[in-house]
TORRO-846960 format. One record per atom (N, C-alpha, C): residue number from 1; x, y, z; residue in three letters. Coordinates in Angstrom, 2 decimals, always signed. Layout:
N
 resi    east   north      up resn
  NUM       X       Y       Z  Ala
...
***
This chain:
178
 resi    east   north      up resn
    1  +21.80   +2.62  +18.84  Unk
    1  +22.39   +2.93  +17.57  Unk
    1  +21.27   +3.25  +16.57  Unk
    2  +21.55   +4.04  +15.75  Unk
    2  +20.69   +4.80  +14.80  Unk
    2  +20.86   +4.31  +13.22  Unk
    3  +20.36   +4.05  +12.33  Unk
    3  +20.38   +3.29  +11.00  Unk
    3  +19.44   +4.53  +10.28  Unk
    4  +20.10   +4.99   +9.06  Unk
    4  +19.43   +6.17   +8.22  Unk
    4  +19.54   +5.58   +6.95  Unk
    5  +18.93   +5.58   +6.51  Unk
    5  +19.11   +5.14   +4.35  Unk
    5  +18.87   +6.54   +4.39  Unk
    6  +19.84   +6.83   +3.20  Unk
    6  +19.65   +7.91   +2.24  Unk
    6  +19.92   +7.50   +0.64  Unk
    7  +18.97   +8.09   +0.17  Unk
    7  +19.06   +8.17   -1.68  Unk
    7  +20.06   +8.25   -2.10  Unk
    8  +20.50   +8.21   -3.33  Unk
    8  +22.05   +8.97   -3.58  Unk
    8  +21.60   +8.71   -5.15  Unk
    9  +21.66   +9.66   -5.87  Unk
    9  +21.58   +9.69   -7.87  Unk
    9  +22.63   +8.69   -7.89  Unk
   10  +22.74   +7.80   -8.84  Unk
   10  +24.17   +7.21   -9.75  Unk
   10  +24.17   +8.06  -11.18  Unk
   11  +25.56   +8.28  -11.28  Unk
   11  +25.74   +9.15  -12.99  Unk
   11  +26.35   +7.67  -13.54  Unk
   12  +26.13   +7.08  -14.91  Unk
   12  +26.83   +6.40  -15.11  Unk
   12  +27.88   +6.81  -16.31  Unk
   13  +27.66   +8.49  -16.57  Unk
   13  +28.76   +9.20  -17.33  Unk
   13  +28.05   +9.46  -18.69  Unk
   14  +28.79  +10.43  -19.09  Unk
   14  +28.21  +10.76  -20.69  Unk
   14  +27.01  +12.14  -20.32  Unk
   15  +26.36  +12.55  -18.89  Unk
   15  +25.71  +13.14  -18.43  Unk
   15  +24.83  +12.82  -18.58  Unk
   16  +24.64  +11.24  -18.78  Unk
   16  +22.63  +10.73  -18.59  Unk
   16  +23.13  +10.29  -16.80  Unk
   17  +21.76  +10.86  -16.68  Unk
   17  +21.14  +10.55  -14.83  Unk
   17  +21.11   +9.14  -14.93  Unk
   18  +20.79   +7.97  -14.42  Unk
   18  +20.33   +7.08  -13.71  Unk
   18  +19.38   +7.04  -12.62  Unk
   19  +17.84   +7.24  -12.71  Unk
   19  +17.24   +7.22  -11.64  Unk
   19  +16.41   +5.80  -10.95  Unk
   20  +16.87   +5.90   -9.62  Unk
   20  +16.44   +4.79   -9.10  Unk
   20  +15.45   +4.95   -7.76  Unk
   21  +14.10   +4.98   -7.84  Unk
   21  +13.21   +4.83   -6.76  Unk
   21  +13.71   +4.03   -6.01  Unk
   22  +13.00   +4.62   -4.46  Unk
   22  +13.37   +3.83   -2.99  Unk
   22  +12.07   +4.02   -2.71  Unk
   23  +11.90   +2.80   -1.81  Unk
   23  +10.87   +2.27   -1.28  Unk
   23  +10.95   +2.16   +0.19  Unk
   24  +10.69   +2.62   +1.44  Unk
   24  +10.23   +2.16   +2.94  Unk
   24   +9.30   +1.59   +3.28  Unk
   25   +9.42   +0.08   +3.19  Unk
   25   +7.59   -0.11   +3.44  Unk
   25   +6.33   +0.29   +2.88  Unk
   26   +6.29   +0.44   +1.68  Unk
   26   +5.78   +0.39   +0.71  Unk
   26   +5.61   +2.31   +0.29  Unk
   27   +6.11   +3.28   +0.92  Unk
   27   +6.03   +4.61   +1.14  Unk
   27   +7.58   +5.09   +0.36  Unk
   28   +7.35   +5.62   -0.85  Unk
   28   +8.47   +6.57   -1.76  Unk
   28   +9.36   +7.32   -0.60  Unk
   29  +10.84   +7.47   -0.29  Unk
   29  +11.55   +8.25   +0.10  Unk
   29  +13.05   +8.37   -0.17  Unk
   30  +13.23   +9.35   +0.23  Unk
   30  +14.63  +10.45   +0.14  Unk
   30  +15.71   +9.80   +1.04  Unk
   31  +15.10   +9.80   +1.97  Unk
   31  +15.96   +9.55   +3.38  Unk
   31  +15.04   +9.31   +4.76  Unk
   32  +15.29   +8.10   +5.31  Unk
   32  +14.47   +7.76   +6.57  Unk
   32  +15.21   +7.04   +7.91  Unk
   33  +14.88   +7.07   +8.60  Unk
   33  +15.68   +5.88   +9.98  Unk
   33  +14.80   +4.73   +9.64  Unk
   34  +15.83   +3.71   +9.71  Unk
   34  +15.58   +2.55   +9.16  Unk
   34  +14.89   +1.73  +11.12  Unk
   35  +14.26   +0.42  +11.00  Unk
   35  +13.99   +0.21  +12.50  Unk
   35  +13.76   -1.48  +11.90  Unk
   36  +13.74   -2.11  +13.03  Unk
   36  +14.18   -3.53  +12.61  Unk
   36  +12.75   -3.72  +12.08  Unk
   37  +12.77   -5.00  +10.91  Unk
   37  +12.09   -5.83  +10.46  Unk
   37  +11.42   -4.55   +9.14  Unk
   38  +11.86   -3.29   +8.68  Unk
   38  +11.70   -2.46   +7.34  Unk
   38  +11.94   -2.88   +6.49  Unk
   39  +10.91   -3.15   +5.35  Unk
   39  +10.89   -3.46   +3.90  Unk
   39  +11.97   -2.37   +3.15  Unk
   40  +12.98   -2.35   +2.70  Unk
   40  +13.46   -1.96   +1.50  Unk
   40  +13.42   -2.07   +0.27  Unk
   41  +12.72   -0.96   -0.72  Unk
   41  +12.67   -1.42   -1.90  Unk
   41  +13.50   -0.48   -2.70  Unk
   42  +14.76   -1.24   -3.41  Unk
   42  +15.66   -0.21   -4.72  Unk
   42  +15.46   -0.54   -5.81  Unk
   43  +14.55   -0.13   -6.99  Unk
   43  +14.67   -0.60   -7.89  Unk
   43  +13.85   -1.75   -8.39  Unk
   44  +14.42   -3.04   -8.59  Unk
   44  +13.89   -4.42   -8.55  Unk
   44  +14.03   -5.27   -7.40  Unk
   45  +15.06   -4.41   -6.51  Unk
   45  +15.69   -5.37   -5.31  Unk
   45  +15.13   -4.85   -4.28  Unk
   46  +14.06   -6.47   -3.28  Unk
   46  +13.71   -5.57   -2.18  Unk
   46  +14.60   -6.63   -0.98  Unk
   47  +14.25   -5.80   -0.06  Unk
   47  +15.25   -6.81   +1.37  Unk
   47  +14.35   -6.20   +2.61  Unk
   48  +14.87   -6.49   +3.36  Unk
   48  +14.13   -6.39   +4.82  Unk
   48  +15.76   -6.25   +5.69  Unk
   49  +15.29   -5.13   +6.39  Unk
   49  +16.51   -4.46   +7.28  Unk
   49  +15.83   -5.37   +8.71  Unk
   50  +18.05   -5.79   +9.41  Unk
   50  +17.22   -6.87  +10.52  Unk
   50  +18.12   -6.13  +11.44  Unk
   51  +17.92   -5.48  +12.34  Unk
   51  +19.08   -5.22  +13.82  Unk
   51  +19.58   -6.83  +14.39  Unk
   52  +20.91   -6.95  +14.18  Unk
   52  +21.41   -8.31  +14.62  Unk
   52  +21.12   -8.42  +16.14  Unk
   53  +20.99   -7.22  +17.18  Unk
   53  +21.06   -8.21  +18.54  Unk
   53  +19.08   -7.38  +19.01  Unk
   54  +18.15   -7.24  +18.01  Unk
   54  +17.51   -7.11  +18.54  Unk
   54  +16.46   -8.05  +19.71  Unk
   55  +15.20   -7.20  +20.42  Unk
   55  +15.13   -8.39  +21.03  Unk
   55  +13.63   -8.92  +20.32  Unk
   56  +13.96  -10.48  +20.92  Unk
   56  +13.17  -11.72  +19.69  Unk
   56  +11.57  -10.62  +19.84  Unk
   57  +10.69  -10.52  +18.87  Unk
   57   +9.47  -10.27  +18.96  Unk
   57   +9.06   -9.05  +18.50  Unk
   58  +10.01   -8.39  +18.20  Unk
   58  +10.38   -6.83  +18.13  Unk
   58  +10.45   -6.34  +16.86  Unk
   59  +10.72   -7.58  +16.44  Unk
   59  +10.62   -6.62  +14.73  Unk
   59   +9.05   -6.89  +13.51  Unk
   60   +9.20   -5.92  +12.75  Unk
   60   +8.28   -5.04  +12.33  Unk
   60   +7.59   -6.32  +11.29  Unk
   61   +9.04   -6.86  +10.80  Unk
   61   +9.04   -7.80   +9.92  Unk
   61   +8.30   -9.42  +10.51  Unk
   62   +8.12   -9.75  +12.15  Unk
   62   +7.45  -10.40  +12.22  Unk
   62   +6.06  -10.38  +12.23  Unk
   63   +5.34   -9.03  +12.35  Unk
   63   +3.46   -9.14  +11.74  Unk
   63   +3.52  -10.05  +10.44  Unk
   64   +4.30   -9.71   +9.64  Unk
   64   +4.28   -9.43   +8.42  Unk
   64   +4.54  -10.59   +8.00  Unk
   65   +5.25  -12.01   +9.03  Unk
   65   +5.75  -13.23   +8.21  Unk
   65   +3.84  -14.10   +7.93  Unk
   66   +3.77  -15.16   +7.04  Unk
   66   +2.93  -15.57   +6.95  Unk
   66   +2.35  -16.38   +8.32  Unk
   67   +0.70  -16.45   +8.85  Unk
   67   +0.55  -17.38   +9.69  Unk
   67   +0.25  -18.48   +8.98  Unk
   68   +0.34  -19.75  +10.52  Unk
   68   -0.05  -21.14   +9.30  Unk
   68   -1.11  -21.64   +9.32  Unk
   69   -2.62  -20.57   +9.28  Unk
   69   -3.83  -20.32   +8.79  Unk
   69   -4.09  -19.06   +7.83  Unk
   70   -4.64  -19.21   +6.92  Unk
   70   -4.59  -18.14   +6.20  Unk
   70   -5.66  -16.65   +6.93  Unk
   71   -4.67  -16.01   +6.65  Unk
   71   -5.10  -14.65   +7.55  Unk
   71   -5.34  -13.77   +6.83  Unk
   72   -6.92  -12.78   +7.15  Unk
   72   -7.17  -11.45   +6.26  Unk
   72   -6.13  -11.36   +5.53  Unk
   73   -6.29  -10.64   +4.19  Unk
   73   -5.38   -9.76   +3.75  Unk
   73   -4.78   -8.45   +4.64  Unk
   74   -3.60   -8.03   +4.60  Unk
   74   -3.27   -6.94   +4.85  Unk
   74   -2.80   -5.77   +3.86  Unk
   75   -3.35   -4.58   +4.19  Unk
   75   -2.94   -3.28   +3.68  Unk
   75   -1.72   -3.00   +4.36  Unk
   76   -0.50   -2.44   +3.86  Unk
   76   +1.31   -2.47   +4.06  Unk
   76   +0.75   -1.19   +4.32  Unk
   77   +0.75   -0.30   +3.14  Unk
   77   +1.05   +0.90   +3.12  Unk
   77   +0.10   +2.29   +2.49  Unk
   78   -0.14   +2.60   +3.22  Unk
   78   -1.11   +4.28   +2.60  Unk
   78   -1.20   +5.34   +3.46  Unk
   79   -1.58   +6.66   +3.42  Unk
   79   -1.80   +7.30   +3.80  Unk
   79   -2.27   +7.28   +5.22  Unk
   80   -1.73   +7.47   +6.27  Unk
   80   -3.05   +7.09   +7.63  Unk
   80   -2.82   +7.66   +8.80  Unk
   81   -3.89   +8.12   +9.20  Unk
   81   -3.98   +9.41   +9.81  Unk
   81   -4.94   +8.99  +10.93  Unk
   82   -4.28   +7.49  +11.82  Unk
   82   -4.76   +7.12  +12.92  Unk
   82   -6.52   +6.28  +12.75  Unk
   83   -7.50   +7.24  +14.17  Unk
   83   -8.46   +6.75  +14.13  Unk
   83   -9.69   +7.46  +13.53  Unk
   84   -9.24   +8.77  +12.96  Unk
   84  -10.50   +9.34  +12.24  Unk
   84   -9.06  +10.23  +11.32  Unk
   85  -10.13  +10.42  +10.25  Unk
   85   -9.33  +11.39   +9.15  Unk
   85   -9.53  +12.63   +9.31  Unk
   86   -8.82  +13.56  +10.03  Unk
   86   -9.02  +14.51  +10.69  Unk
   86   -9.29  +15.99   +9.63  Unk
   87   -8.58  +15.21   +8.01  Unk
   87   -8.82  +16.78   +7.26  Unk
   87   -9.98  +16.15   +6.31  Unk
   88  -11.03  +15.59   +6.84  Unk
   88  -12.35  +15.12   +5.73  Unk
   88  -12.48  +14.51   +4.91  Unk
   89  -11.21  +13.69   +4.64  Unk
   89  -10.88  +12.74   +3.16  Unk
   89  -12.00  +11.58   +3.31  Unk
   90  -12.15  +11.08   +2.27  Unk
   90  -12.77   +9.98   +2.23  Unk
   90  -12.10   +8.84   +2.98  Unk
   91  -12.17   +7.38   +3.23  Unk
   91  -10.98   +6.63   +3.10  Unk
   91  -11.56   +5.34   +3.44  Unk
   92  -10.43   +4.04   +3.45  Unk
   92  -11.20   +3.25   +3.43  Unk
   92  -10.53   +2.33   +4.16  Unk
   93  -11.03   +1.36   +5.24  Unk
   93  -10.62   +0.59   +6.05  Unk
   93  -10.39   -0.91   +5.62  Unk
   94   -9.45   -1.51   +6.57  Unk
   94   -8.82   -2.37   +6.33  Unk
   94   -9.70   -3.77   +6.73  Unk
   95   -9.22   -4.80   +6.57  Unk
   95  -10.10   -5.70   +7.35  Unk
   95   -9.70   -5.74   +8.84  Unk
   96   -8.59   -5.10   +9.03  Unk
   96   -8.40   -5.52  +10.63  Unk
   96   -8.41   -3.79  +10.87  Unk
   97   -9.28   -3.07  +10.62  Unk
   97   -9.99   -2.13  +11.22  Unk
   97   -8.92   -0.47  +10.74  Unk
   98   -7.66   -0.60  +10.06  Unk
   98   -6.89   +0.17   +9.92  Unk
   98   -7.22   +1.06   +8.91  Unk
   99   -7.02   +2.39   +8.93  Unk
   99   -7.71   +3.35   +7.81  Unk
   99   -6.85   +4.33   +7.53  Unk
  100   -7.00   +4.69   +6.12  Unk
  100   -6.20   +4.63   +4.67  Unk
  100   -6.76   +6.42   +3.95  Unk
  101   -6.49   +7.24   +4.65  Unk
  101   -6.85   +8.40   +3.61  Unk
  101   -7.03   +8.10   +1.38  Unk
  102   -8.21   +8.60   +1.33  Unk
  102   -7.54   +8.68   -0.51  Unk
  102   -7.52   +9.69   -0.78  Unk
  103   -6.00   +9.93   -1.70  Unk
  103   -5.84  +11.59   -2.09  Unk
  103   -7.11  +11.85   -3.08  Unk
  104   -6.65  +12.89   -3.41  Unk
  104   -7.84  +14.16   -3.96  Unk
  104   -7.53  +12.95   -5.73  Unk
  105   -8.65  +13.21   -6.38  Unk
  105   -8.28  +12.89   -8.07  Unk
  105   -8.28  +11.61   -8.11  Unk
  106   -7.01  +11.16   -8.07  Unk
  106   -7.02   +9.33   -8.16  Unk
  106   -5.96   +8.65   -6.74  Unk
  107   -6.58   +7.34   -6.51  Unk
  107   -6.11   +6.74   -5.44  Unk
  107   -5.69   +5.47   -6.18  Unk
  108   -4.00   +4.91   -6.12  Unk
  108   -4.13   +3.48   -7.12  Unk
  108   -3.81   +2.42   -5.69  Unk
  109   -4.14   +1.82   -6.16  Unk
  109   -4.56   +0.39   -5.40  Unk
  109   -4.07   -0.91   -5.65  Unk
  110   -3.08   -1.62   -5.12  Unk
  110   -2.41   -2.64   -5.38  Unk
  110   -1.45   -3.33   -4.46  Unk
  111   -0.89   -4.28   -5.47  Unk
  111   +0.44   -4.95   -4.53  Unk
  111   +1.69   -4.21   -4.70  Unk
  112   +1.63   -3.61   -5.57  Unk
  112   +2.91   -3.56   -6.10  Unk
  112   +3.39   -2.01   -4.82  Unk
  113   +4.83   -1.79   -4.55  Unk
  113   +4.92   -0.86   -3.44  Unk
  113   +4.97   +0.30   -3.79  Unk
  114   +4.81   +0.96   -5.43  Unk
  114   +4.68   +2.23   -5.40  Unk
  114   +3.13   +2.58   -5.60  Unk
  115   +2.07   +1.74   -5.19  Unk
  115   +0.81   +2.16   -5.26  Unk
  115   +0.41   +2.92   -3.78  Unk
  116   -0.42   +4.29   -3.87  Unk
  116   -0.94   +4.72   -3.16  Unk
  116   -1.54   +3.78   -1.70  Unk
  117   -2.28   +2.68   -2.23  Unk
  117   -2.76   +1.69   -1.17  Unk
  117   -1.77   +0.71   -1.27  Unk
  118   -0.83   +0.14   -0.71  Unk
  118   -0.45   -1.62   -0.76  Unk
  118   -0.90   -2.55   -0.08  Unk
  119   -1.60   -3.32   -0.99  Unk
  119   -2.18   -4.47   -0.18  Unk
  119   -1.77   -5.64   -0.31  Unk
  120   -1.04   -6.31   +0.65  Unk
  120   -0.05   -7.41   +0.93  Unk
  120   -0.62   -9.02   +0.78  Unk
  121   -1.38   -9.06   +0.00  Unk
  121   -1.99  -10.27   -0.70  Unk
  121   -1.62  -10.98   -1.96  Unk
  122   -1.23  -12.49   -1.99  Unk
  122   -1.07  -12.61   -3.53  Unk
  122   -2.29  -12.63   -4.42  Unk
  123   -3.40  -12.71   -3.79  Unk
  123   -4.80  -12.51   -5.22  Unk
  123   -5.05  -11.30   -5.74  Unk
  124   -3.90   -9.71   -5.13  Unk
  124   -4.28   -8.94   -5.76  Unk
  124   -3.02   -8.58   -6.90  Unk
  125   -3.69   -7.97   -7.64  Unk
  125   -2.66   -7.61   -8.78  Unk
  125   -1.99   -6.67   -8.38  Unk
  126   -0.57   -6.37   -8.99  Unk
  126   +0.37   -5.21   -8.94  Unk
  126   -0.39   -3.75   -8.84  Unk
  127   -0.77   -3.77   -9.53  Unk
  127   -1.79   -2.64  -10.13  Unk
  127   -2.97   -2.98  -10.58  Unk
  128   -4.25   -2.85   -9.51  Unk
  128   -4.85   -3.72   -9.33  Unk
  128   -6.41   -2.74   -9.55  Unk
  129   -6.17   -1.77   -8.96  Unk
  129   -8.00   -0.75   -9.30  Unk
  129   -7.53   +0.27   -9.05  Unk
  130   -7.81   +1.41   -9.55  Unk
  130   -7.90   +3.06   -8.60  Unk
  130   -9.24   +3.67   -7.89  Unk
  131   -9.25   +4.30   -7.65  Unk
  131  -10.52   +5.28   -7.10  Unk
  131  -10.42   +6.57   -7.57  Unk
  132  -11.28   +7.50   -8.25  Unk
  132  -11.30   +8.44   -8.47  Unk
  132  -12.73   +8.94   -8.24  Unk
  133  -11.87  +10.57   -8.14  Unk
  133  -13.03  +11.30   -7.34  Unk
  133  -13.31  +12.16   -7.89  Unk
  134  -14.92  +12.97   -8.42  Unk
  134  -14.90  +13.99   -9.34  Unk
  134  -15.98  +14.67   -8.42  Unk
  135  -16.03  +15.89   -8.20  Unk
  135  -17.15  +16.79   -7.53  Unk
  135  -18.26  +15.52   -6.73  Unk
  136  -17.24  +15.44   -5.37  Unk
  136  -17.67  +14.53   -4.62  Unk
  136  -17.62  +13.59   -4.75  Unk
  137  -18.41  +12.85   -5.80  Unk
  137  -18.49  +11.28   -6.12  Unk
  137  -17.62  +10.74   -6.53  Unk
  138  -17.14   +8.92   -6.38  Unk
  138  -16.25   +8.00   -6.22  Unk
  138  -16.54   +7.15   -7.00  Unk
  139  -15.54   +6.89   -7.85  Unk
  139  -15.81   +5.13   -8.90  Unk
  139  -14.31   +4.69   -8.87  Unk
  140  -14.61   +3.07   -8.45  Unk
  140  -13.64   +2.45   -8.41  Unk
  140  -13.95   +1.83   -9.89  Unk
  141  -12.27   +1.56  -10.40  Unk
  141  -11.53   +1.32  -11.63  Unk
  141  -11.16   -0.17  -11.68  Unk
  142  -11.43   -1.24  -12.04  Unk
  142  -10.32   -2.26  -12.56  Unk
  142   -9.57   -1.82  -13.32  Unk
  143   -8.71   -2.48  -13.19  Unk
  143   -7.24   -2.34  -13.88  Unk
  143   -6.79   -3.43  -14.83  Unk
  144   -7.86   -4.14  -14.89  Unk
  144   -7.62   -5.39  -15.71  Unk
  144   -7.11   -6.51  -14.93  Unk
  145   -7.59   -6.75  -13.64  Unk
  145   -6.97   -7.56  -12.68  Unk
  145   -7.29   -8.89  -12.76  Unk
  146   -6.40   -9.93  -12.16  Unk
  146   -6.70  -11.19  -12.74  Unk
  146   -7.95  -11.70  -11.98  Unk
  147   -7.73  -11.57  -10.44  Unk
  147   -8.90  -11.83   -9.61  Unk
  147  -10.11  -11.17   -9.14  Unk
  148   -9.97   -9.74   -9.71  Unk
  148  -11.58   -9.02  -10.00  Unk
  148  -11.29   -8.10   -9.07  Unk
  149  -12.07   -7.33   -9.44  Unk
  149  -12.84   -6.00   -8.51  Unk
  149  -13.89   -5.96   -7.91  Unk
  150  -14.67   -6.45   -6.60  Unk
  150  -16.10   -6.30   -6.69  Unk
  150  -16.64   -5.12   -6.01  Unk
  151  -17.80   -4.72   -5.74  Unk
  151  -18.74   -3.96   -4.83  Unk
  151  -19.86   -4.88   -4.14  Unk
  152  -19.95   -5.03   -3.66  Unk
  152  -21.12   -6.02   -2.56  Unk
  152  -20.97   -7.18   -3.60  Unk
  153  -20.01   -7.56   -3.08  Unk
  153  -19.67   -8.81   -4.10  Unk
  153  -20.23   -8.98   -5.17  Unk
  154  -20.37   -8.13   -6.38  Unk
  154  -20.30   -7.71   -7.96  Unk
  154  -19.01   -7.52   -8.17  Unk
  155  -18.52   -8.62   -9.15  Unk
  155  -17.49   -8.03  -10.11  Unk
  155  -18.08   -6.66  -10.61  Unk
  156  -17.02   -6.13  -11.23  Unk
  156  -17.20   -4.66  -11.67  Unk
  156  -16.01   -4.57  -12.46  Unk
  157  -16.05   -3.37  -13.38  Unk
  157  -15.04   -3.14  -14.31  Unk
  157  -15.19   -1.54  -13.90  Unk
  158  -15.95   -0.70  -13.93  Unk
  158  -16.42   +0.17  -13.27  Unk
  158  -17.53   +0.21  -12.41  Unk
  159  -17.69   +1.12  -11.07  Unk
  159  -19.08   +1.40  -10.68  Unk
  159  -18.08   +2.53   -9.61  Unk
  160  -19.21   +3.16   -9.45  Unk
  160  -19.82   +3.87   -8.19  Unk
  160  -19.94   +3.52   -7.12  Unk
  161  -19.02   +4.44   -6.13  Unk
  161  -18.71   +3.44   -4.82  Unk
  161  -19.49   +4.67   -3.80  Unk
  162  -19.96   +4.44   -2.79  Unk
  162  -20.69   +5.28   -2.03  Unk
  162  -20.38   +4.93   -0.77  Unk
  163  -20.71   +5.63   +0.66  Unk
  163  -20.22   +5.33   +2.25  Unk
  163  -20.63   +4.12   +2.61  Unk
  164  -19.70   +2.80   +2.96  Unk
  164  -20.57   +1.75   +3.43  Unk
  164  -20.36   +0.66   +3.01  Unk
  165  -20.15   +0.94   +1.53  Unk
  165  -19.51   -0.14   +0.25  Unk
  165  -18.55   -0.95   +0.66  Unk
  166  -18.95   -2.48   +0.62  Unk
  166  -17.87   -3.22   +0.97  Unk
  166  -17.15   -3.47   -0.32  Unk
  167  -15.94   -3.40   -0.36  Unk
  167  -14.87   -3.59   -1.50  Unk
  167  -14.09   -4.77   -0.92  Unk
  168  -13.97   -5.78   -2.96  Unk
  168  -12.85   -6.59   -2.49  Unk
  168  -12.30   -6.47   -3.83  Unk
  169  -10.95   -6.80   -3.26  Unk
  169   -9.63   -6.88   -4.40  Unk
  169   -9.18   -8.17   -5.12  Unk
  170   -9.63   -9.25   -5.33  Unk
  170   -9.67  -10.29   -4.87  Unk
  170   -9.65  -10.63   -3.77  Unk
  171   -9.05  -11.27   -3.15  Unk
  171   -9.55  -11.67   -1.71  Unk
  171   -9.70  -10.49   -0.75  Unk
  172   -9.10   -9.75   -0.72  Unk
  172   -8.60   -8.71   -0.08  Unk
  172   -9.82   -7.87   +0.43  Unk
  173  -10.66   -7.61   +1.64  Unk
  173  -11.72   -6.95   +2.06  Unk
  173  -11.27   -5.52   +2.54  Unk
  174  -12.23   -4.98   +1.63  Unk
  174  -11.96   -3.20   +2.36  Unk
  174  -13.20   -2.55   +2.64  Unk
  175  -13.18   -1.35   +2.93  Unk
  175  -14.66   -1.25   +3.34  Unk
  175  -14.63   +0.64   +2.62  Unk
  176  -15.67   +1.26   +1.95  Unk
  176  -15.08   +2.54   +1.68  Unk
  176  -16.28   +3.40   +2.98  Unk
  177  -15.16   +4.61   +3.10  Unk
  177  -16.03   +5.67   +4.09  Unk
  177  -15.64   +6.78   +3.25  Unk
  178  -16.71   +7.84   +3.43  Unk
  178  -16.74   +9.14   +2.75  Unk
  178  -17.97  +10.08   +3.83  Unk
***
C-alpha cells in the first residue's frame, strides 16, 4: 500500500489565501510518498507517520528515537548528494560522516525544519548560523544563538571558514569542505 500527502491551499473566504507550509523531514514540499517512521510538519503541528503492521525495526522514526547514552548530534535534513558532491559545491559533513551540499549565497543552519541544514540537537538554536559565500570565500554567521558558534573551538560572531574547519553549533560537530 502506497501513502501520498499532498498540500491543499485553505480559503477561509472574503478572498484572503491562508498559507500553510509542509514539512517532510525537515525538506519543504507539495506532495510526497509518505514511508514509515516520516516527520510531518503543518504549520505548528508536527507528527510522525507510523504504517500500523509494519515490520518492528523498519521505521525511519527509530534512528531518530533518543539513545540512553548521549549520541553525536544529528543533521535531519539538507541537501545531499551521497558520497562526493558531484556539481563542486562546497559542503559540510556530519559527525557520523554524512554530507550536506551549501547552496550558492546563503546556507541557514539550525533546528528549526525550514532551515537549509537541520540539525537535530537541543543545544542548537532554531535559527542558529548561516554560511555565506561571496567570490569563493565562506563566513559563517551567528545568529545570536544561545550556545555559540565556534571555529576550532573559538566562539565567533563572525569569521571565515576555510577547507578543514571544524565547526560546532553548540554541541553539534560539523566539519566544512570546499
Amino acid at each position: 500500500m502506497v501513502f501520498v500527502f499532498f498540500e491543499m491551499a485553505a480559503s477561509p473566504g472574503q478572498g484572503s489565501e491562508l498559507l500553510v507550509l509542509v514539512f517532510l523531514n525537515g525538506g519543504r514540499i507539495e506532495s510526497a510518498e509518505l514511508h514509515d517512521g516520516d516527520r510531518i510538519k503543518i504549520g505548528n503541528y508536527e507528527m510522525a507517520f507510523h504504517l500500523r503492521n509494519a515490520p518492528l525495526g523498519a521505521s525511519r522514526a527509530a534512528s531518530a528515537s533518543p539513545a540512553p547514552n548521549p549520541a553525536p548530534a544529528r543533521v535531519v535534513s539538507a541537501p545531499a548528494y551521497g558520497a562526493a558532491s558531484p556539481n563542486g559545491l562546497p559542503y559540510l559533513v556530519g559527525s557520523t560522516g554524512q554530507r550536506f551540499d551549501l547552496r550558492g549565497g546563503l546556507t541557514r543552519l539550525g533546528r528549526a525544519l525550514d532551515n537549509d541544514v537541520v540539525v537535530d540537537d537541543s543545544s542548537v538554536s532554531r535559527y542558529h548560523a548561516n554560511i555565506r559565500s561571496h567570490d569563493g570565500a565562506f563566513e559563517l554567521v551567528d545568529l545570536n544563538s544561545r550556545n555559540g558558534t565556534f571555529v576550532a573551538d573559538r566562539r565567533i560572531t563572525e569569521a571565515r571558514i576555510s577547507n578543514g574547519d571544524s565547526i560546532r553549533l553548540g554541541d553539534a560537530q560539523l566539519t566544512f569542505r570546499a
